[in-house]
C-alpha positions in Angstrom: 67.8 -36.5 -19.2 67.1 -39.3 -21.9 63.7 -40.6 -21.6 63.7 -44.6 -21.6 61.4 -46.4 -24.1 58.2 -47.6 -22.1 55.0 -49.4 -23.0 51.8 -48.3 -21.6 50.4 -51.6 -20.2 46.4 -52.0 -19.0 44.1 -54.7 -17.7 41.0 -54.5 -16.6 40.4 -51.1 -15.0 44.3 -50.9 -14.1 47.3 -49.4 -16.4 51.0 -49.0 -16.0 54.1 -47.8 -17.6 56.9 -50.4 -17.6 60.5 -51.0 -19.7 60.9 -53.1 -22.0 62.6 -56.0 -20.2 59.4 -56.2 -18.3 57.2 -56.7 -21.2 57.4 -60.5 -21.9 56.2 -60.8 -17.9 53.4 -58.5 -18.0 51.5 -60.1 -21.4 52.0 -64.0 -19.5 49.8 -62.7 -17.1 47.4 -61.1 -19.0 48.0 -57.5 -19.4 47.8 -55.5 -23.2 49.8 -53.5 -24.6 47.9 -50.0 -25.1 50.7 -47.9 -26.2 54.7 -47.1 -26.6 56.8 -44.5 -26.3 60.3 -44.8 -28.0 63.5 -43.4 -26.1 65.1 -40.2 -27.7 66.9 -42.0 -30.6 65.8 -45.7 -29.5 63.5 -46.0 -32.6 67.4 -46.0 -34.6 68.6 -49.0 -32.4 65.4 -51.0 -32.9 66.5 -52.8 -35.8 64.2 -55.3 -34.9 60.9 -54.6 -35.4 58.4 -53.5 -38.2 55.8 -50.4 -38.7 53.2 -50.3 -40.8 53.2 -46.9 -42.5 50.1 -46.1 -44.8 49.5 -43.1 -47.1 46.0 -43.6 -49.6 45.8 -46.9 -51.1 50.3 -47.3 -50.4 51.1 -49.3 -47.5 54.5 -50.3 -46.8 56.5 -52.5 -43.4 59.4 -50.1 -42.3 62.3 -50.0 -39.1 61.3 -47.9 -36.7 64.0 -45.5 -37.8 62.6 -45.0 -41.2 59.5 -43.6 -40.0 60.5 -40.2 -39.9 61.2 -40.4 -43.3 57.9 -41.5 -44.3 56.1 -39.2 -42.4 57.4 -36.3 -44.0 56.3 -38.2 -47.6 52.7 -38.4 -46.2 52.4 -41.7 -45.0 51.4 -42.2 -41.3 51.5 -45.2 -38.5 49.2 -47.7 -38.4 50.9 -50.1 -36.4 54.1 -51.4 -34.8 55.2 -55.1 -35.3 57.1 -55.2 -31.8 60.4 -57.3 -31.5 61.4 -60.7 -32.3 58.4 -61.8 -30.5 56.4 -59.8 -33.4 53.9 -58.2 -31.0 51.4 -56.0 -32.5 50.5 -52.4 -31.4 47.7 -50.6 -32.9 47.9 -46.8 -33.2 45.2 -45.2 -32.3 45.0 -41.8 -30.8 49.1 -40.6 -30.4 49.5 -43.8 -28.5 52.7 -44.8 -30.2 55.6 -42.3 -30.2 58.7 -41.5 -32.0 61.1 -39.3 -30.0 62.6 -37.4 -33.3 65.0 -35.9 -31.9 67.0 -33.3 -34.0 70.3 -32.9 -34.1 73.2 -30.6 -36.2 74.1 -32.2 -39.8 76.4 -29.6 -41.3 76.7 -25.9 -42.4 78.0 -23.8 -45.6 77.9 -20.2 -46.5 78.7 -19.0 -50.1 76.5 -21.8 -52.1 73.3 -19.1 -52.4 75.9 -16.3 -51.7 78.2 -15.0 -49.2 76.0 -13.6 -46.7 73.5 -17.0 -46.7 74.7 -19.7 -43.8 73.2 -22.6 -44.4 72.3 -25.3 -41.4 71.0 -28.5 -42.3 69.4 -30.4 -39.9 68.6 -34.1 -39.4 65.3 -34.1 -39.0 62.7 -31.9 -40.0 62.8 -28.8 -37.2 60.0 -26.0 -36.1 61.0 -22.6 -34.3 59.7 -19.3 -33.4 62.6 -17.8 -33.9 65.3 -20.1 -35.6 68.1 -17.3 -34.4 67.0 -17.9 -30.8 69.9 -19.3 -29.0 72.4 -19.5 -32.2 75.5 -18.2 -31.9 77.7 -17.1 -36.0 81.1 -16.3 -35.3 83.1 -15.0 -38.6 87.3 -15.3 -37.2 86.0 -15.4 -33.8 84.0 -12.3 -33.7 79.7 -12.7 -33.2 77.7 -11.6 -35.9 74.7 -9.8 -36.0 71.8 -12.5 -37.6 69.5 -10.3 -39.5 67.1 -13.3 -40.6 66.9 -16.7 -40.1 64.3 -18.8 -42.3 63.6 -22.3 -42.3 63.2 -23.5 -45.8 60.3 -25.6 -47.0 61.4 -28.5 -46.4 62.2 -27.9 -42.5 65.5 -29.5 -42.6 67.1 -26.1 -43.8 67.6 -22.9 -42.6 69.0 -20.0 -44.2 70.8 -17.4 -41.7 71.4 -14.0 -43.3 75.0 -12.2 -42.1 77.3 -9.8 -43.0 79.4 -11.1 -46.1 81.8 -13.9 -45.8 85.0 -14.0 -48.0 86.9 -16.3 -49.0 89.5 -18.1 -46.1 87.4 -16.4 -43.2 86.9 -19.2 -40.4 83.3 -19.0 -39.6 81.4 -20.9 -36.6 77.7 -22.0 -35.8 76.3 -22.8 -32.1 73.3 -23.6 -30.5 72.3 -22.9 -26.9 69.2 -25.6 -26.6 65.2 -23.9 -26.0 63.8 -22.8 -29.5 64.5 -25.5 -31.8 62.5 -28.6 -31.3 61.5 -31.7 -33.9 58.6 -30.7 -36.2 57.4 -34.5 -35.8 57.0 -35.0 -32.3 58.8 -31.7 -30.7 61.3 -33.1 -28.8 64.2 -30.5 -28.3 67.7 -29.9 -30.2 70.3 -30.0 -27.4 73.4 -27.6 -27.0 75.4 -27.8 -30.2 79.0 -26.9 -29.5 80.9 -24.5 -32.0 80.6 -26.0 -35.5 82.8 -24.9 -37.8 80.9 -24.1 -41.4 82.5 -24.9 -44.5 83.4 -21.8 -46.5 82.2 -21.7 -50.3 82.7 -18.6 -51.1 84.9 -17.7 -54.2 87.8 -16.2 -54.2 87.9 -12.7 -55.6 
């Protein structure tokens, strides 16, 4: 189930989660804004509002759906610029959050060689075990996975298997519970049978 973006509201000793639509409501009658929590993807559809991202002495204004970006360069959150009504929202303590949620790019097998699959990711991704739910089919048939190795920079992971030649059909899938978002850990969902594109040279 999708979580809906909420802010955390307080005043005085009292505090409350409430939607968006609610917002303008709540600060006419007095209460602050203590925190948000983006909706699984909302941060993309926010093409409204600003966040200050800061690494050192840089400091740069960025959409909400940049910040990912950023924060794998470094830079962190310092504060969100909130809708046309530009309201602002300090971070302080994990109080603002970005539902990263990861999802399947693409796949290729025969660019490193022909027994490296490679899945790409759109987000940066942390696992136990990366071969945890995953499914390689090579014309239909599973394959054993004898190693799969995120890469360093966690969008990539390399999944070793028997050799692929050249016009073999092969397939990637995902049963959702080991993969989550390195930046806030939010789970990959079921990925149906993706087929991988086939690189490897013809003999």
């Amino acid at each position: 189930m999708t979580q809906g973006t909420q802010f955390l509201m307080v005043k005085d000793s009292a505090s409350m989660n409430i939607l968006p639509d609610d917002l303008a409501a709540y600060l006419a009658a007095d209460w602050q804004v203590q925190g948000m929590r983006y909706s699984e993807g909302g941060e993309g559809l926010d093409t409204t509002s600003q966040v200050l991202m800061v690494n050192g002495p840089d400091a740069i204004y960025v959409r909400p759906g940049s910040v990912a970006a950023y924060r794998a360069a470094g830079y962190h959150v310092e504060q969100i610029i909130y809708g046309a009504s530009a309201i602002p929202i300090n971070a302080q303590a994990g109080n603002l959050i970005f539902l990263d949620t990861p999802a399947f790019a693409s796949a290729e097998v025969g660019t490193v060689d022909a027994t490296t699959l490679v899945v790409t990711f759109s987000t940066e991704v942390a696992s136990a075990d990366f071969a945890s739910g995953v499914t390689i089919k090579i014309n239909t048939v599973s394959q054993t996975i004898e190693s799969a190795t995120l890469q360093t920079d966690q969008l990539v992971v390399y999944y070793v298997i028997p050799a692929v030649v050249n016009g073999d059909t092969v397939t990637w899938e995902y049963t959702a519970g080991s993969i989550v978002s390195a930046v806030d850990g939010s789970m990959l969902e079921d990925v149906s049978a993706q087929e991988v594109t086939n690189n490897v040279a013809a003999e």
